[in-house]
C-alpha positions as a LaTeX table, in Angstrom:
\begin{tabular}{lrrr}
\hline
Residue & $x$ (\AA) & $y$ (\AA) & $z$ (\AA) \\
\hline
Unk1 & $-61.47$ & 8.16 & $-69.48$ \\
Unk2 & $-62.71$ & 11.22 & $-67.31$ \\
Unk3 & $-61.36$ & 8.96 & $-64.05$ \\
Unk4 & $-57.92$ & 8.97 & $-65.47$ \\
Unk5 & $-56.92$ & 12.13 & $-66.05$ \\
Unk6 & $-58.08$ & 13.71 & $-62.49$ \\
Unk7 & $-56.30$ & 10.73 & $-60.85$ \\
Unk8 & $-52.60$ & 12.09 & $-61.88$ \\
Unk9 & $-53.70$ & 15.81 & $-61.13$ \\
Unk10 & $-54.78$ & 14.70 & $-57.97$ \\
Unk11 & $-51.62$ & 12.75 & $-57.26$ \\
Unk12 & $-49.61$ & 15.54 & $-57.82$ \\
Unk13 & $-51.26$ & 17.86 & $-55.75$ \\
Unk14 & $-50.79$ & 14.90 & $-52.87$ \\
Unk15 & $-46.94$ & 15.23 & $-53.36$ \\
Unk16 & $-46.84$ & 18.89 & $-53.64$ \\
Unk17 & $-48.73$ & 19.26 & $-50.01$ \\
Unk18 & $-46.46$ & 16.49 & $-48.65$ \\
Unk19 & $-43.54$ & 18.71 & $-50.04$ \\
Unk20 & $-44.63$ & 21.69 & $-47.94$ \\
Unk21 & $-44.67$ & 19.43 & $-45.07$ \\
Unk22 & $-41.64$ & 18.04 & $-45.40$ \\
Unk23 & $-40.45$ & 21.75 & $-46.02$ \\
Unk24 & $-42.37$ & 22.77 & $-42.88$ \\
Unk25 & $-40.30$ & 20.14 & $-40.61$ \\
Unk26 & $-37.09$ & 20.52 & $-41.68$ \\
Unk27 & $-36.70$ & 23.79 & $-42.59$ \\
Unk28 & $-36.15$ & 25.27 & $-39.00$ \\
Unk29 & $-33.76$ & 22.38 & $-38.07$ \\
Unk30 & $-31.56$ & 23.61 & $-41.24$ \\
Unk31 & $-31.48$ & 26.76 & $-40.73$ \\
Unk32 & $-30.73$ & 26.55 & $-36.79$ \\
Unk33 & $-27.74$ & 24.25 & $-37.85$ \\
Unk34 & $-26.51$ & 26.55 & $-40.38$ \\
Unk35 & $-26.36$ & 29.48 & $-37.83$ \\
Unk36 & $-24.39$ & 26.96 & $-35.28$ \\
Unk37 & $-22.06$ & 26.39 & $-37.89$ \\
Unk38 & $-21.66$ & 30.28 & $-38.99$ \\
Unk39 & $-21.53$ & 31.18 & $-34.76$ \\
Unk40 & $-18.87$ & 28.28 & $-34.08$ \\
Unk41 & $-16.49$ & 29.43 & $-37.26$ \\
Unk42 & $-16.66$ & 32.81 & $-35.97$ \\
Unk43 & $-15.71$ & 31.63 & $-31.98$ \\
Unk44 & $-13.20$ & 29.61 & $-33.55$ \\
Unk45 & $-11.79$ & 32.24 & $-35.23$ \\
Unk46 & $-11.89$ & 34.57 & $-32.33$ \\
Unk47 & $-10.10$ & 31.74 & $-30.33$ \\
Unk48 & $-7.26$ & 31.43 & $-32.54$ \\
Unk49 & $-6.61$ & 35.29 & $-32.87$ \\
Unk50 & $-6.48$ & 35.62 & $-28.83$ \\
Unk51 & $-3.77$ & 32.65 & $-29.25$ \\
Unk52 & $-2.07$ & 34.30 & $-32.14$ \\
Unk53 & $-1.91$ & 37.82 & $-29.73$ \\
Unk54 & $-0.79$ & 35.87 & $-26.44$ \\
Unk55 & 1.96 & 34.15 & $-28.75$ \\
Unk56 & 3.12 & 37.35 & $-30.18$ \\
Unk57 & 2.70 & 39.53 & $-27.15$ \\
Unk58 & 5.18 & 37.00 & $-25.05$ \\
Unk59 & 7.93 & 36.91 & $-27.93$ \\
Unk60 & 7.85 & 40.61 & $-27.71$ \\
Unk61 & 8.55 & 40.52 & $-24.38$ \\
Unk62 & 10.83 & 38.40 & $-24.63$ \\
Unk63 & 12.93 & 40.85 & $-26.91$ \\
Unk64 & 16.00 & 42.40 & $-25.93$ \\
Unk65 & 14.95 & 45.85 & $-24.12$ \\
Unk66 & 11.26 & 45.27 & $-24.18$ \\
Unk67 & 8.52 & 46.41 & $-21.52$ \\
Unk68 & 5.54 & 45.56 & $-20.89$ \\
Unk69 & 3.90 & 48.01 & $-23.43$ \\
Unk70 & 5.46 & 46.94 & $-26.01$ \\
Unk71 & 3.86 & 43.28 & $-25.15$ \\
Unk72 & 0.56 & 44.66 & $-25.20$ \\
Unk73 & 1.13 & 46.96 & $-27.93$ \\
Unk74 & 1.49 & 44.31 & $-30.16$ \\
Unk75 & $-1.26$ & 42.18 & $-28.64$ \\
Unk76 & $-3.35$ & 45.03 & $-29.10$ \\
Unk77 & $-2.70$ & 45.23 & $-32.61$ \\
Unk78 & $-3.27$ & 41.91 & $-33.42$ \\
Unk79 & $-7.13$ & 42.16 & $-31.87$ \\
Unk80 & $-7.45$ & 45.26 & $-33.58$ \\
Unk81 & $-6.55$ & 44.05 & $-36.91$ \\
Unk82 & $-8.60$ & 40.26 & $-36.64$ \\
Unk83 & $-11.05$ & 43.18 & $-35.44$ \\
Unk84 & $-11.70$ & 40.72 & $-31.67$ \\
Unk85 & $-14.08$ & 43.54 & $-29.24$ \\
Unk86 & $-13.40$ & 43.75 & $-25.88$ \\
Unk87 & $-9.88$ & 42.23 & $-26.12$ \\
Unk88 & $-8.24$ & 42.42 & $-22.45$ \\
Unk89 & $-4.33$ & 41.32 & $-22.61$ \\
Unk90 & $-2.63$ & 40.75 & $-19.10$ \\
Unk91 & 0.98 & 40.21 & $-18.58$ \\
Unk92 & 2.46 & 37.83 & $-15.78$ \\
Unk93 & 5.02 & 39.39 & $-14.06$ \\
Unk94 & 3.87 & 42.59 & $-15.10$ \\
Unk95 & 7.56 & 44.24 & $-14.61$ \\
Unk96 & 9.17 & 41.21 & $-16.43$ \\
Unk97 & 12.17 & 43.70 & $-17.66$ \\
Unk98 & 14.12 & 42.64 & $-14.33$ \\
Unk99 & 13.10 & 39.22 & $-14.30$ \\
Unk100 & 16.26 & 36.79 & $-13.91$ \\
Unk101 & 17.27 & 34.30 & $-16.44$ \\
Unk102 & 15.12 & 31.12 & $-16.52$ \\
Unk103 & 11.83 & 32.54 & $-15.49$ \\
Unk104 & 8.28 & 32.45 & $-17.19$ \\
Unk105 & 6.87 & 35.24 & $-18.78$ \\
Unk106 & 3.39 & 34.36 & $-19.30$ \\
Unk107 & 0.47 & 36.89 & $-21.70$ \\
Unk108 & $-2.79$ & 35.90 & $-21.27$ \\
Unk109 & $-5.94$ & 37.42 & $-23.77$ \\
Unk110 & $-9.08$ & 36.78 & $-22.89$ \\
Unk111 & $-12.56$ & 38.42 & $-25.07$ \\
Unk112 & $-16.32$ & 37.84 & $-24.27$ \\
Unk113 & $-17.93$ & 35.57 & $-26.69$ \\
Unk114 & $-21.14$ & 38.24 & $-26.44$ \\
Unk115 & $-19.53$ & 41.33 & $-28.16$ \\
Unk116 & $-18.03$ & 38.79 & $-31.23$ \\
Unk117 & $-20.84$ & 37.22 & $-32.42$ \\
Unk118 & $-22.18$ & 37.33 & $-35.75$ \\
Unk119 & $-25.63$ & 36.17 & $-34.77$ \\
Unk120 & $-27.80$ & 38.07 & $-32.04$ \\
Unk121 & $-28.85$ & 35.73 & $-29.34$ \\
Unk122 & $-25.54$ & 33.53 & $-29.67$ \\
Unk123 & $-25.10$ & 30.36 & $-28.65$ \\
Unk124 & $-21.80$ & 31.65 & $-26.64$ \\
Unk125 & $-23.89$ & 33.59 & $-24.48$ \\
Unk126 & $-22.40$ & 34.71 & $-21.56$ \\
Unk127 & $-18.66$ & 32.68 & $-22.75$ \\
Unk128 & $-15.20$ & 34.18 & $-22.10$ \\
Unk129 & $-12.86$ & 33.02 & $-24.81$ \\
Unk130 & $-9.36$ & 32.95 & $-22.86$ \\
Unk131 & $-5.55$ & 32.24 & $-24.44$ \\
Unk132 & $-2.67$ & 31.98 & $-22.88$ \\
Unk133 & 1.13 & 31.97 & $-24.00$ \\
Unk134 & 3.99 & 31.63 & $-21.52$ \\
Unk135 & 7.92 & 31.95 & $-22.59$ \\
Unk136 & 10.92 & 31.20 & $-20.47$ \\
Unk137 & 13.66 & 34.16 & $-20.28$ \\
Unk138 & 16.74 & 33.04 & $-21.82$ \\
Unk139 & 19.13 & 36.54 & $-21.68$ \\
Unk140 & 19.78 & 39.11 & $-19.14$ \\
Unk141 & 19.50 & 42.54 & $-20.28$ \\
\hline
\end{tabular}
């Protein structure tokens, strides 16, 4: 009777130590994915506020009486308030306030992947994240 009750202590000591290793393996894999997913939702996000500042800088440009700060004015304030680092907004042509009737007014927003990351050592290392919006003219001034 002795033999019987060590065998399901020792049983149970077999599982826990196959646990840990089981633990041991797959425990770095989960966490790495998890901080891929947390670093990609935050370069997504940073992607689609760049696109949501190019949008909105060209329709301000393409306002009656705009100039180019107004454009990046309210580019500027879009990175600022999705709180994007490093935000750089270029317009395309610059002086688009005598530009005739049918041309392209084009903002482009670009932000380094580095200075947005959640996560030190990103998996963007290095990465530009670039948008670009471009509107035709449709009134003189």
């Amino acid at each position: 009777m002795h033999l019987r009750s060590s065998q399901p202590l020792r049983s149970a000591r077999n599982r826990q130590g196959v646990a840990a290793a089981e633990l041991a393996v797959c425990l770095p894999v989960i966490v790495l994915l998890i901080l891929a997913m947390i670093e990609s939702c935050t370069m997504i996000f940073v992607k689609q506020s760049l696109t949501i500042a190019a949008y909105e800088g060209v329709r301000t440009a393409l306002e009656q009486d705009a100039v180019s700060a107004d454009a990046l004015l309210t580019s500027q304030q879009i990175l600022t308030e999705r709180r994007v680092v490093g935000g750089l907004i270029s317009i395309n042509p610059n002086n688009f306030e005598t530009l005739p009737v049918g041309q392209s007014i084009q903002v482009t927003v670009t932000a380094p992947a580095d200075s947005n990351s959640v996560i030190p050592g990103n998996f963007f290392k290095g990465k530009i994240l670039t948008a670009t919006a471009t509107m035709m003219k449709e009134f003189d001034p």
